[in-house]
LUMLUMDREN-2810 file (N, C-alpha, C; in Angstrom, 1 decimal):
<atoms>
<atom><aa>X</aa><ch>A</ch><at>N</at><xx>-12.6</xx><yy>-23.6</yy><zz>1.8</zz></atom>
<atom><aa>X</aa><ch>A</ch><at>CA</at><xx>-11.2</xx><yy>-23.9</yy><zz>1.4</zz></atom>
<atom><aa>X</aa><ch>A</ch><at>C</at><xx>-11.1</xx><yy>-23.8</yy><zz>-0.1</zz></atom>
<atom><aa>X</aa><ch>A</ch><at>N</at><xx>-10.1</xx><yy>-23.5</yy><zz>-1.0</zz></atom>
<atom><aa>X</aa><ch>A</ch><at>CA</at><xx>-9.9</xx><yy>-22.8</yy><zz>-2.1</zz></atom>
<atom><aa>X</aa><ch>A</ch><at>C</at><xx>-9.2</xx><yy>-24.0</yy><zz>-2.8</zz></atom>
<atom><aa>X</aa><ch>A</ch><at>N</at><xx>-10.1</xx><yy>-24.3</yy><zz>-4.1</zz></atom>
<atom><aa>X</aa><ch>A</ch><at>CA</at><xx>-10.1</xx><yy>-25.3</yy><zz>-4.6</zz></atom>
<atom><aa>X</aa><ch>A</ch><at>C</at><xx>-7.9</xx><yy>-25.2</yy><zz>-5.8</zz></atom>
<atom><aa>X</aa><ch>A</ch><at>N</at><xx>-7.5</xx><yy>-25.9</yy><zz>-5.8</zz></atom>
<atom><aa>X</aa><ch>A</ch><at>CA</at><xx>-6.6</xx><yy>-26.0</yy><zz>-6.4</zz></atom>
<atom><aa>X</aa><ch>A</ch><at>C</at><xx>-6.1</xx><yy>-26.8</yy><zz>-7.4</zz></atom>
<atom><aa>X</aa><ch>A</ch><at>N</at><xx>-6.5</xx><yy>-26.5</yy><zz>-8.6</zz></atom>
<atom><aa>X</aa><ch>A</ch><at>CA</at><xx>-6.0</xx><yy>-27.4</yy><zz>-9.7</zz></atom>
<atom><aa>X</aa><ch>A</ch><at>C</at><xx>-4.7</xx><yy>-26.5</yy><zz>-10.7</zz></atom>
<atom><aa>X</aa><ch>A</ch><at>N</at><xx>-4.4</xx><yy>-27.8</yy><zz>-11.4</zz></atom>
<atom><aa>X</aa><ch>A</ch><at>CA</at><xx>-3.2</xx><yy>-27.7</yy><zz>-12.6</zz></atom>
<atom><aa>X</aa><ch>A</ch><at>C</at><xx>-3.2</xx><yy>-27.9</yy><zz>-13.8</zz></atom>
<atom><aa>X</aa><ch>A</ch><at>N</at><xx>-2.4</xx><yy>-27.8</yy><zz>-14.7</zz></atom>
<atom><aa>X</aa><ch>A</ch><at>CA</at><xx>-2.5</xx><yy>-28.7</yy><zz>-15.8</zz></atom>
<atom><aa>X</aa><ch>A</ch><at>C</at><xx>-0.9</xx><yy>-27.9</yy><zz>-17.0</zz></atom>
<atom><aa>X</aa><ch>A</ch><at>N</at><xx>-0.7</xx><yy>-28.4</yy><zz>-17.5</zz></atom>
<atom><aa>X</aa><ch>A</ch><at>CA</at><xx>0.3</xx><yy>-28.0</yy><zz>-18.5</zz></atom>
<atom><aa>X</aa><ch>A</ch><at>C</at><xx>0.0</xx><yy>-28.6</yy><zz>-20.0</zz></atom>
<atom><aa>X</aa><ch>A</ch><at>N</at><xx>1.3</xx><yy>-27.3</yy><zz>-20.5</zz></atom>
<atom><aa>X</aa><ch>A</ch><at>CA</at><xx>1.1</xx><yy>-27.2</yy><zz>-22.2</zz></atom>
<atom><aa>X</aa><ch>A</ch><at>C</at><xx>2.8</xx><yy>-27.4</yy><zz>-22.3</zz></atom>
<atom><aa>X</aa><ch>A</ch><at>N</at><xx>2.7</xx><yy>-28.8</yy><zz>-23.2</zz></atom>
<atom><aa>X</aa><ch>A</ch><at>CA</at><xx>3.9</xx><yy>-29.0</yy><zz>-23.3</zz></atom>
<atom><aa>X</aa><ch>A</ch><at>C</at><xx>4.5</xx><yy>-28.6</yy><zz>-24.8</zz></atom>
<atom><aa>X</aa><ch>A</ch><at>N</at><xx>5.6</xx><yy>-28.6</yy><zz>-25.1</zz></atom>
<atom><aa>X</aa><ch>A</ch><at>CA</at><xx>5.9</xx><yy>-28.5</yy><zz>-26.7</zz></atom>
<atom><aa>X</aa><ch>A</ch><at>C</at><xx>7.4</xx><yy>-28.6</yy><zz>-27.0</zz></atom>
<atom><aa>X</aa><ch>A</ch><at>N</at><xx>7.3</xx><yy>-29.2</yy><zz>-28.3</zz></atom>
<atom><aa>X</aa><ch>A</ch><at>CA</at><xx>8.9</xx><yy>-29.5</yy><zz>-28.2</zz></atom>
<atom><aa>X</aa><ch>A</ch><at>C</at><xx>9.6</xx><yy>-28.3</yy><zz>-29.1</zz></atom>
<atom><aa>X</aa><ch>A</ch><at>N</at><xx>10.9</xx><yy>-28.6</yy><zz>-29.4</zz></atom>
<atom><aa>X</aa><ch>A</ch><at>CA</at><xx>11.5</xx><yy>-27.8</yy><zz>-29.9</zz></atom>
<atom><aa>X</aa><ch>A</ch><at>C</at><xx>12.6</xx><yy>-28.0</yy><zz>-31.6</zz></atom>
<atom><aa>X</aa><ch>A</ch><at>N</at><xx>12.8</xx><yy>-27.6</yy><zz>-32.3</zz></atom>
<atom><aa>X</aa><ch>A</ch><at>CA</at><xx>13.3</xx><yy>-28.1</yy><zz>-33.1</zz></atom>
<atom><aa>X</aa><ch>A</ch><at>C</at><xx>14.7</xx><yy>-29.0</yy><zz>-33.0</zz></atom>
<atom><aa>X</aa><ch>A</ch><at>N</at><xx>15.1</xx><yy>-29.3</yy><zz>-31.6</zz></atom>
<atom><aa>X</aa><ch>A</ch><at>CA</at><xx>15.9</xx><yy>-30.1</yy><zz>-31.1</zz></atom>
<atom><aa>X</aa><ch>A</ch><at>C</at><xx>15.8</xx><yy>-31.3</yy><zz>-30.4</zz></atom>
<atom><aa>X</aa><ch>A</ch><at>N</at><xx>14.4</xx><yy>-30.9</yy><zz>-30.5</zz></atom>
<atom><aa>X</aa><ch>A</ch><at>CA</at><xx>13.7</xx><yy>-32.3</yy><zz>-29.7</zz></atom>
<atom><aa>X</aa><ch>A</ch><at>C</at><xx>13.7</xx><yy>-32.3</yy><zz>-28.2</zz></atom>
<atom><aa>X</aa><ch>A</ch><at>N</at><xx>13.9</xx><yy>-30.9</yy><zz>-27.9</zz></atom>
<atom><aa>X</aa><ch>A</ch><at>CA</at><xx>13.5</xx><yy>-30.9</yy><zz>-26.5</zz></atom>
<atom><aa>X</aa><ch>A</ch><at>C</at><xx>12.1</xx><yy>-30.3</yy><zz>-25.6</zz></atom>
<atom><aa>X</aa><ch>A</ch><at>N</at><xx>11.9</xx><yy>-30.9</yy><zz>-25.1</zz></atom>
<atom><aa>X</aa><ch>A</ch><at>CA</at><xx>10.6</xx><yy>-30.4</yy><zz>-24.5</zz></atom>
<atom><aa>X</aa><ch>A</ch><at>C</at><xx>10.9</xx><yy>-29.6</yy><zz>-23.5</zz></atom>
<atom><aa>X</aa><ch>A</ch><at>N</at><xx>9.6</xx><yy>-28.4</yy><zz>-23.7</zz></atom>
<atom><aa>X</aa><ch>A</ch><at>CA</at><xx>9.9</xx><yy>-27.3</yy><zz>-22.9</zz></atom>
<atom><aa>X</aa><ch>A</ch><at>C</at><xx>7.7</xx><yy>-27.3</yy><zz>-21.8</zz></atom>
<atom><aa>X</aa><ch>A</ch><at>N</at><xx>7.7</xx><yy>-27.0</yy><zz>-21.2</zz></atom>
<atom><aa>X</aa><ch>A</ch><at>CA</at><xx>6.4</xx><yy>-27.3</yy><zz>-20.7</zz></atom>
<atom><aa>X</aa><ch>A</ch><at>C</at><xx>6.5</xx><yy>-26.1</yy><zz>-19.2</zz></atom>
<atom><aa>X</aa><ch>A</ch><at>N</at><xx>5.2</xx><yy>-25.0</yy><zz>-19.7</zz></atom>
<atom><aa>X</aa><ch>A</ch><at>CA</at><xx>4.7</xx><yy>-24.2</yy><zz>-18.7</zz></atom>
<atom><aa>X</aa><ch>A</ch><at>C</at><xx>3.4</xx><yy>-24.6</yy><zz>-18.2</zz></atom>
<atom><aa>X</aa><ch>A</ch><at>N</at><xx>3.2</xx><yy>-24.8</yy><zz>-16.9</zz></atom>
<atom><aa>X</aa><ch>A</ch><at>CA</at><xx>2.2</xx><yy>-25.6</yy><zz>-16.2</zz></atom>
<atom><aa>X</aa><ch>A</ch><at>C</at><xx>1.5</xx><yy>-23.6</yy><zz>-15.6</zz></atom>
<atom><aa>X</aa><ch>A</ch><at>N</at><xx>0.0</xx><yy>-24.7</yy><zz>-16.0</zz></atom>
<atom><aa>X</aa><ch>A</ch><at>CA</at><xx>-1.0</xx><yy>-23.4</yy><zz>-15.2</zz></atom>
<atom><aa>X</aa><ch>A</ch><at>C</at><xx>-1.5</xx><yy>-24.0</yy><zz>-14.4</zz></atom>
<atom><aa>X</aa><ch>A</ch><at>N</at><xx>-2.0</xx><yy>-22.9</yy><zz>-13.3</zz></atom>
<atom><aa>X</aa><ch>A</ch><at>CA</at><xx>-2.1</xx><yy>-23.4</yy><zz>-12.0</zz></atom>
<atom><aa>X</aa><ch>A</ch><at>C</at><xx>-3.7</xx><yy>-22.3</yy><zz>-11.7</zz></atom>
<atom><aa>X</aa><ch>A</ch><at>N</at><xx>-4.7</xx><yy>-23.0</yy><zz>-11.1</zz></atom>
<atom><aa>X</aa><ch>A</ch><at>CA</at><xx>-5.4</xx><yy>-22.5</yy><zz>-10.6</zz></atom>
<atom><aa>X</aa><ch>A</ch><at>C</at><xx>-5.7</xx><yy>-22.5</yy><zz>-9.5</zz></atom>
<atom><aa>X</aa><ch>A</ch><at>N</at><xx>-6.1</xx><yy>-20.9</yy><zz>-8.6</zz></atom>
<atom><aa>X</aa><ch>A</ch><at>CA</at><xx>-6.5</xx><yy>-21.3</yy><zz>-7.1</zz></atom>
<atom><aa>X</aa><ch>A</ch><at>C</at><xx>-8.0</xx><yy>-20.6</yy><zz>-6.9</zz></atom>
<atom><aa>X</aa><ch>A</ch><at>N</at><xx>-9.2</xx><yy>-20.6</yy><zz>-6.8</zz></atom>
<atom><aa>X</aa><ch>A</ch><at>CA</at><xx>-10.1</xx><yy>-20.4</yy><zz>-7.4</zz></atom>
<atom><aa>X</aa><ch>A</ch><at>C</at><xx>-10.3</xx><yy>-19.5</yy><zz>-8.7</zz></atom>
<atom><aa>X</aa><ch>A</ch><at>N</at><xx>-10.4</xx><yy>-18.0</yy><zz>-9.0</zz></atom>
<atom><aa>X</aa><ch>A</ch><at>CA</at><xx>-10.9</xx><yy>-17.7</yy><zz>-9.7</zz></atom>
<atom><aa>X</aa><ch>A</ch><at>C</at><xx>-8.7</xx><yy>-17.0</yy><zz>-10.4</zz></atom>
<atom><aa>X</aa><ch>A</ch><at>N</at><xx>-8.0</xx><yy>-17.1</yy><zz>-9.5</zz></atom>
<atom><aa>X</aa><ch>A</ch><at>CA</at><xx>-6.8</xx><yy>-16.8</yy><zz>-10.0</zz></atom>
<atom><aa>X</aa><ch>A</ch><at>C</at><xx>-6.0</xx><yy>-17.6</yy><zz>-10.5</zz></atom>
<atom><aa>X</aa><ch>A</ch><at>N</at><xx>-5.6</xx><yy>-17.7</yy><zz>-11.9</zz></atom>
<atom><aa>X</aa><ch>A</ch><at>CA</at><xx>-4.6</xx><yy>-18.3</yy><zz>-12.6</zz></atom>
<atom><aa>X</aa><ch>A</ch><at>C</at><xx>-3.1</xx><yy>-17.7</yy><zz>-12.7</zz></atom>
<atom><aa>X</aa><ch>A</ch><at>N</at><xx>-2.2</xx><yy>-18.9</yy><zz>-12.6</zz></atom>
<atom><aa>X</aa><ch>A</ch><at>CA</at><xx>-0.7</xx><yy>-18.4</yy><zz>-13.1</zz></atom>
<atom><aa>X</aa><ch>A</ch><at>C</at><xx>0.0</xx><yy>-19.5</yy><zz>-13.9</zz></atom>
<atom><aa>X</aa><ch>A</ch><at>N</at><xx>0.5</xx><yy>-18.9</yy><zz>-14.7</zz></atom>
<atom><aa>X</aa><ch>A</ch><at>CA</at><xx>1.6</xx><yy>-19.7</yy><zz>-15.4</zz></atom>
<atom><aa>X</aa><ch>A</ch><at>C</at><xx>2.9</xx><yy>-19.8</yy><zz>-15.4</zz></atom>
<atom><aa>X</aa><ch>A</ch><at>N</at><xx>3.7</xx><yy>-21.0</yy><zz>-15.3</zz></atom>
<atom><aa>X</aa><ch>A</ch><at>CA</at><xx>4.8</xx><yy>-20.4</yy><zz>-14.6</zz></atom>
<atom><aa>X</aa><ch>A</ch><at>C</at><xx>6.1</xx><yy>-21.9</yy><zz>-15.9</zz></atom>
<atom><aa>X</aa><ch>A</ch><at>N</at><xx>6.8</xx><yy>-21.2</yy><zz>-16.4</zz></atom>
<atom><aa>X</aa><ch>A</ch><at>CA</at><xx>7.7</xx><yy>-22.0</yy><zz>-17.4</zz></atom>
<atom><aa>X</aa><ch>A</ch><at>C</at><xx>8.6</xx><yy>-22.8</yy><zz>-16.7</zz></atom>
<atom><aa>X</aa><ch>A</ch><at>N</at><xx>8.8</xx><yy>-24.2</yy><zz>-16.5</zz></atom>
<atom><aa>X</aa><ch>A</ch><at>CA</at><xx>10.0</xx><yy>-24.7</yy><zz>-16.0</zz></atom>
<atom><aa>X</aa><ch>A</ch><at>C</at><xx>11.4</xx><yy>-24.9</yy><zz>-16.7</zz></atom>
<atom><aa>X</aa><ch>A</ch><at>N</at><xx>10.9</xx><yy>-24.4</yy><zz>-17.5</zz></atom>
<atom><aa>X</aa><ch>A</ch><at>CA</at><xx>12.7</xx><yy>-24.0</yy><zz>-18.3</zz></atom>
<atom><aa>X</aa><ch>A</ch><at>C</at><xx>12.9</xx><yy>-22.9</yy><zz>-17.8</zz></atom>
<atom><aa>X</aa><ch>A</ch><at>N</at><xx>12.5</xx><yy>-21.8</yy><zz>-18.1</zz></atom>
<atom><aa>X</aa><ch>A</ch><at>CA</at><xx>13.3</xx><yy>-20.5</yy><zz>-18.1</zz></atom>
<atom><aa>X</aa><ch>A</ch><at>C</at><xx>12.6</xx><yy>-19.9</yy><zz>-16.4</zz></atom>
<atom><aa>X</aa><ch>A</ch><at>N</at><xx>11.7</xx><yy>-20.4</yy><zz>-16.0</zz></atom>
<atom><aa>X</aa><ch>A</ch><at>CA</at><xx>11.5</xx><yy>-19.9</yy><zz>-14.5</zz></atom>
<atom><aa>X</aa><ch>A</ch><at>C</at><xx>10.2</xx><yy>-18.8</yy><zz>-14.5</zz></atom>
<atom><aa>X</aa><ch>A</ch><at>N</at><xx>9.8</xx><yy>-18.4</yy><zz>-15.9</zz></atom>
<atom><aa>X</aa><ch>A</ch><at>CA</at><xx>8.8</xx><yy>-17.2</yy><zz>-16.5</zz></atom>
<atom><aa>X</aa><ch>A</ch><at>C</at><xx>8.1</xx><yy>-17.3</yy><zz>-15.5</zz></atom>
<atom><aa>X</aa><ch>A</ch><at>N</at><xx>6.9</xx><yy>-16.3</yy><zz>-15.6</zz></atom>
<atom><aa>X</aa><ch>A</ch><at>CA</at><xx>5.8</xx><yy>-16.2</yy><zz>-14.7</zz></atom>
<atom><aa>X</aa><ch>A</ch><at>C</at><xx>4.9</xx><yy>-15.7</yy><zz>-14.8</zz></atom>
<atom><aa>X</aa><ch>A</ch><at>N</at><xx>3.4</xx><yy>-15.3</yy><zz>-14.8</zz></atom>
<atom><aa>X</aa><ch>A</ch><at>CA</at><xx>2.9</xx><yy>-14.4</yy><zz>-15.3</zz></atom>
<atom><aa>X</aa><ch>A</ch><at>C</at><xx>0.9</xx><yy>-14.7</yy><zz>-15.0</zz></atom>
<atom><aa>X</aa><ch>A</ch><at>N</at><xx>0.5</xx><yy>-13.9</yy><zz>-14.6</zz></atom>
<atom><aa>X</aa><ch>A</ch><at>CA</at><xx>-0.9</xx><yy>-14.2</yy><zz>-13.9</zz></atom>
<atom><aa>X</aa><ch>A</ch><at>C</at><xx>-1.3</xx><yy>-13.5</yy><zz>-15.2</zz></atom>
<atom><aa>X</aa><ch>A</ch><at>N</at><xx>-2.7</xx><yy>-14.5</yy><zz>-15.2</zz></atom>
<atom><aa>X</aa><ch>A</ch><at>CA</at><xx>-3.6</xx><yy>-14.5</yy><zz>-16.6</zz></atom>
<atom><aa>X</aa><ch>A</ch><at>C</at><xx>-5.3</xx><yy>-14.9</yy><zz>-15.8</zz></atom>
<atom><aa>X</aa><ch>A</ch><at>N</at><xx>-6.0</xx><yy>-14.1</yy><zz>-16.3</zz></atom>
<atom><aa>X</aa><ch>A</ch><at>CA</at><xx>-6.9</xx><yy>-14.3</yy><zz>-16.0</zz></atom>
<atom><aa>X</aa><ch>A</ch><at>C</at><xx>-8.4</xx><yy>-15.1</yy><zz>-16.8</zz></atom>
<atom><aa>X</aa><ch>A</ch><at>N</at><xx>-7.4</xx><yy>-14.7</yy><zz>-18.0</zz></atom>
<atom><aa>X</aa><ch>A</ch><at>CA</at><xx>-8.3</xx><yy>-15.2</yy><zz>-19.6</zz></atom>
<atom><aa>X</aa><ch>A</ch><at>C</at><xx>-7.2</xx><yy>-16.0</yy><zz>-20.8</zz></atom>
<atom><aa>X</aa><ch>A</ch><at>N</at><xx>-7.8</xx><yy>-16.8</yy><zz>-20.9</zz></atom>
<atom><aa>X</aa><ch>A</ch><at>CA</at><xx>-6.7</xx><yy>-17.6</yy><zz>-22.0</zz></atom>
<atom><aa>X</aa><ch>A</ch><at>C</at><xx>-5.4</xx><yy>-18.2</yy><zz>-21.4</zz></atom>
<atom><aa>X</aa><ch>A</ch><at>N</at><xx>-5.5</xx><yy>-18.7</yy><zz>-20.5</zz></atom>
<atom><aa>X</aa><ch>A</ch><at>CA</at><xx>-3.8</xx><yy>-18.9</yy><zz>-19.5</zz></atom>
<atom><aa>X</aa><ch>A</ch><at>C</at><xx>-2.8</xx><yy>-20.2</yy><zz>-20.7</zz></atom>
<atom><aa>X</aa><ch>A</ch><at>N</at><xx>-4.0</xx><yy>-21.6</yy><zz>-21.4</zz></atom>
<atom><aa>X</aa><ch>A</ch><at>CA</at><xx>-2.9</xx><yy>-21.7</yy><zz>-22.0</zz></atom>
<atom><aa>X</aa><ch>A</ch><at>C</at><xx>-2.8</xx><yy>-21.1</yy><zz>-23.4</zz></atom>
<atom><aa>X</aa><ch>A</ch><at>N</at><xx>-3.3</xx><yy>-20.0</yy><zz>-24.1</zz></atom>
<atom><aa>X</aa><ch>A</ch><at>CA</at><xx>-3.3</xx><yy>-19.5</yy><zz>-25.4</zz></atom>
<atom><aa>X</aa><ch>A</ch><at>C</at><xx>-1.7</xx><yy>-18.7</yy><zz>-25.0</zz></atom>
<atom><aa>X</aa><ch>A</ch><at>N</at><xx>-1.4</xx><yy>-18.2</yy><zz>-23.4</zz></atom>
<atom><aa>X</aa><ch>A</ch><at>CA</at><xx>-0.5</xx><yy>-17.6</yy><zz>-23.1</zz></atom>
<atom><aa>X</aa><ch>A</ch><at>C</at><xx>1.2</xx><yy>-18.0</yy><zz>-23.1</zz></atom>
<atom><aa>X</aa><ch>A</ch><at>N</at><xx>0.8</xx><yy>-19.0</yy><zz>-22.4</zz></atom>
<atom><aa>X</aa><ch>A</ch><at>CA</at><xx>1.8</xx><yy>-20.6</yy><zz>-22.3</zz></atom>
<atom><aa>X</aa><ch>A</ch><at>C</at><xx>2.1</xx><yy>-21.2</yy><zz>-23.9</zz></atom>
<atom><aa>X</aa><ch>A</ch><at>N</at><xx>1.1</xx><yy>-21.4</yy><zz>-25.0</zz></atom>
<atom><aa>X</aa><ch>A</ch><at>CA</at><xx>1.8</xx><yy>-21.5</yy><zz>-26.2</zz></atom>
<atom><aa>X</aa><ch>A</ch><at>C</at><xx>2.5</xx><yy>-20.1</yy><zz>-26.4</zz></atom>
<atom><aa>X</aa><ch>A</ch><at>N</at><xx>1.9</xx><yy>-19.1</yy><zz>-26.2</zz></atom>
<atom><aa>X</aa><ch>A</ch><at>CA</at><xx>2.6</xx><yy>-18.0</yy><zz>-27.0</zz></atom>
<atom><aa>X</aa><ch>A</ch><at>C</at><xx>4.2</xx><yy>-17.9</yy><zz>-26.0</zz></atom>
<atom><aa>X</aa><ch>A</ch><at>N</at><xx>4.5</xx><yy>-17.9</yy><zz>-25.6</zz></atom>
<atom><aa>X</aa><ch>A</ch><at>CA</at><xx>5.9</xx><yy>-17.9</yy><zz>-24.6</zz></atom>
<atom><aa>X</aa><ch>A</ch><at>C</at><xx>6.9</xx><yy>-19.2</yy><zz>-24.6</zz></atom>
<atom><aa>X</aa><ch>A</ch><at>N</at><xx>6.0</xx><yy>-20.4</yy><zz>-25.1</zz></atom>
<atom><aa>X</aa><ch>A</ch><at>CA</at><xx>6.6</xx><yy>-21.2</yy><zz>-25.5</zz></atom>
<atom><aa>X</aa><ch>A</ch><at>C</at><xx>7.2</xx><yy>-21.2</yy><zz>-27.5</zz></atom>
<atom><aa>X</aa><ch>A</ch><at>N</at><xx>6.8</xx><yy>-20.7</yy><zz>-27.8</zz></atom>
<atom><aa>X</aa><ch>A</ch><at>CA</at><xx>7.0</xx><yy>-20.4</yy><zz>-29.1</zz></atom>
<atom><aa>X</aa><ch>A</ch><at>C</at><xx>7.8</xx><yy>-19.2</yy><zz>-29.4</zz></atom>
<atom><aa>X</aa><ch>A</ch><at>N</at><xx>7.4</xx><yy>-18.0</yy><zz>-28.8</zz></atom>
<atom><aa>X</aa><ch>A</ch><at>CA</at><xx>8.7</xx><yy>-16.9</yy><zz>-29.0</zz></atom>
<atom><aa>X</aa><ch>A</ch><at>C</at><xx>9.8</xx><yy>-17.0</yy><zz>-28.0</zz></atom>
<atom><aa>X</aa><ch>A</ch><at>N</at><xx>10.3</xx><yy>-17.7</yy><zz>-26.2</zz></atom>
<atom><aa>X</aa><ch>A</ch><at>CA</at><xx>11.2</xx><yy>-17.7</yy><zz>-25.8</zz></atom>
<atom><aa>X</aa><ch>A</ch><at>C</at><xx>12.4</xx><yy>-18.9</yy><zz>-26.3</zz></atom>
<atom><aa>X</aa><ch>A</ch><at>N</at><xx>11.2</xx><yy>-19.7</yy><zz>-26.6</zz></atom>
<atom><aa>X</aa><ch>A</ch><at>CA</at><xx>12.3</xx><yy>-21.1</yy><zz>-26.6</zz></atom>
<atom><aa>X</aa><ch>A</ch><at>C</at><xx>11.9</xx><yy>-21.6</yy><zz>-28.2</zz></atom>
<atom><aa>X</aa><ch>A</ch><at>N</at><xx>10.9</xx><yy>-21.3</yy><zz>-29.2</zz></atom>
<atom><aa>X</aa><ch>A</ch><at>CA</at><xx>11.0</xx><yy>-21.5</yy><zz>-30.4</zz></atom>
<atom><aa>X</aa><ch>A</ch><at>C</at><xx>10.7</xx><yy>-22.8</yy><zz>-30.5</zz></atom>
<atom><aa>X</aa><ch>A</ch><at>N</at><xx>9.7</xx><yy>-23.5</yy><zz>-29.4</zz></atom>
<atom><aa>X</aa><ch>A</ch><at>CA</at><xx>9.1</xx><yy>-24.6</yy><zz>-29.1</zz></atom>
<atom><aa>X</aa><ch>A</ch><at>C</at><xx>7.5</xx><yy>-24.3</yy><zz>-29.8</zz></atom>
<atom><aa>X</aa><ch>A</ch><at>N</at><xx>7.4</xx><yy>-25.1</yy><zz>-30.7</zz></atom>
<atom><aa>X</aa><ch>A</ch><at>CA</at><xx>6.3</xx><yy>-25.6</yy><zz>-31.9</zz></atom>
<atom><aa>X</aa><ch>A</ch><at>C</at><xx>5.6</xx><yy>-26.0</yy><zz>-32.1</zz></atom>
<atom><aa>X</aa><ch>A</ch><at>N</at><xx>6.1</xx><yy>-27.9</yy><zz>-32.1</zz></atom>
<atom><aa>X</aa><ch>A</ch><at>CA</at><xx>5.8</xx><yy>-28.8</yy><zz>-31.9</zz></atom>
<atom><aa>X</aa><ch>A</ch><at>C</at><xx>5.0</xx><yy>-29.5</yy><zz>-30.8</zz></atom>
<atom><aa>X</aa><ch>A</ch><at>N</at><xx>3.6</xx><yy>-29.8</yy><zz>-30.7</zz></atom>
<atom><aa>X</aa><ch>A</ch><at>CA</at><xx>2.8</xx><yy>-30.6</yy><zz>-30.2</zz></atom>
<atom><aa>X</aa><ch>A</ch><at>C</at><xx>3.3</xx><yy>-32.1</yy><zz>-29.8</zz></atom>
<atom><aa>X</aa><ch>A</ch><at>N</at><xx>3.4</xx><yy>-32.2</yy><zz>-28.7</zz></atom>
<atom><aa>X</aa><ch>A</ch><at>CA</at><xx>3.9</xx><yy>-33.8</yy><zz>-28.6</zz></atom>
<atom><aa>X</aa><ch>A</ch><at>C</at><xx>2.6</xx><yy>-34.3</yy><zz>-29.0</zz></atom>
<atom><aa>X</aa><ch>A</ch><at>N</at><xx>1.3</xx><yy>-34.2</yy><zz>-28.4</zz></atom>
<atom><aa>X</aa><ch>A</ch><at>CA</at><xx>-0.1</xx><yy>-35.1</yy><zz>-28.4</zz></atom>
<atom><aa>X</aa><ch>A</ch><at>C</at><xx>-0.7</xx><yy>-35.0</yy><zz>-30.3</zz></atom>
<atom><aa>X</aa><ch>A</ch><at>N</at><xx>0.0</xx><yy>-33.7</yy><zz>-30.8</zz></atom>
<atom><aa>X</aa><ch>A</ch><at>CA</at><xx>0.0</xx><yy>-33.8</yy><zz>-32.1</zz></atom>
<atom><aa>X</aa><ch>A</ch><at>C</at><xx>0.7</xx><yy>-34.7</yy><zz>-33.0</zz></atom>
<atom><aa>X</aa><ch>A</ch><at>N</at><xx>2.4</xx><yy>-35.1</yy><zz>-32.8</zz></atom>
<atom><aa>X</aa><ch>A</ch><at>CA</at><xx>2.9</xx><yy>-35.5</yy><zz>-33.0</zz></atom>
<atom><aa>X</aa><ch>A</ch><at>C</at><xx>2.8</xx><yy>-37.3</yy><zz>-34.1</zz></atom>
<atom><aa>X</aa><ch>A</ch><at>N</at><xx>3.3</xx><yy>-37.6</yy><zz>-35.1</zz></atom>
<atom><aa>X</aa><ch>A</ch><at>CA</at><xx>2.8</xx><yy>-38.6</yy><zz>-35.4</zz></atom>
<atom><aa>X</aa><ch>A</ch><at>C</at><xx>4.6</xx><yy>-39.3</yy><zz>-35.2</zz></atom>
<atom><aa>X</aa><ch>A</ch><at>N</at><xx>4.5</xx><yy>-41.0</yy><zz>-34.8</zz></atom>
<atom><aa>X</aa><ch>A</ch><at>CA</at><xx>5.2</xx><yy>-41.5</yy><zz>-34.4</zz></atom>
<atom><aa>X</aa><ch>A</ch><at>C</at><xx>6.0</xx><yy>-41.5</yy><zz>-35.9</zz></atom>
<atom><aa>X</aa><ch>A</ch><at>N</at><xx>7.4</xx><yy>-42.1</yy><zz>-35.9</zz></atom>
<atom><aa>X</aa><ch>A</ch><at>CA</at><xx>7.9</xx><yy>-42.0</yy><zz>-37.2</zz></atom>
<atom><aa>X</aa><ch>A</ch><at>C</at><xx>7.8</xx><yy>-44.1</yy><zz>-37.3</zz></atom>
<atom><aa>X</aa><ch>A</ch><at>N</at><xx>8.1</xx><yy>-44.3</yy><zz>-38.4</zz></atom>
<atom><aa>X</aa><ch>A</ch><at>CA</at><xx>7.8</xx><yy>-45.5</yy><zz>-38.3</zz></atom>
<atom><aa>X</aa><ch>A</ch><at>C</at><xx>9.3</xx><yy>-46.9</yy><zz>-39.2</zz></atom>
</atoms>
């Protein structure tokens, strides 16, 4: 049976909206798939280097939440 895992790359935007494409693995095949804009796209090497890059030229999302420092 064909093991299935997940995980996402979130990032915000200079509006403060978060935009986040989740990669999906079903053994040796990955996809990435944008729940903002619906994108899609099988990667076999680098799936989230992909997912930042798509998040950064479609939606101009930048920002790291887990980077982020709280304001105070």
């Amino acid at each position: 049976m064909p093991q299935i895992d997940s995980s996402k790359v979130s990032r915000w935007d200079q509006h403060g909206r978060e935009h986040t494409v989740r990669v999906q693995r079903t053994g040796i095949q990955r996809t990435i798939r944008c729940d903002t804009c619906g994108w899609r796209q099988g990667a076999q090497f680098l799936p989230w280097l992909k997912a930042e890059e798509h998040l950064a030229e479609a939606h101009q999302a930048t920002v790291d939440p887990a980077g982020a420092q709280p304001s105070r």
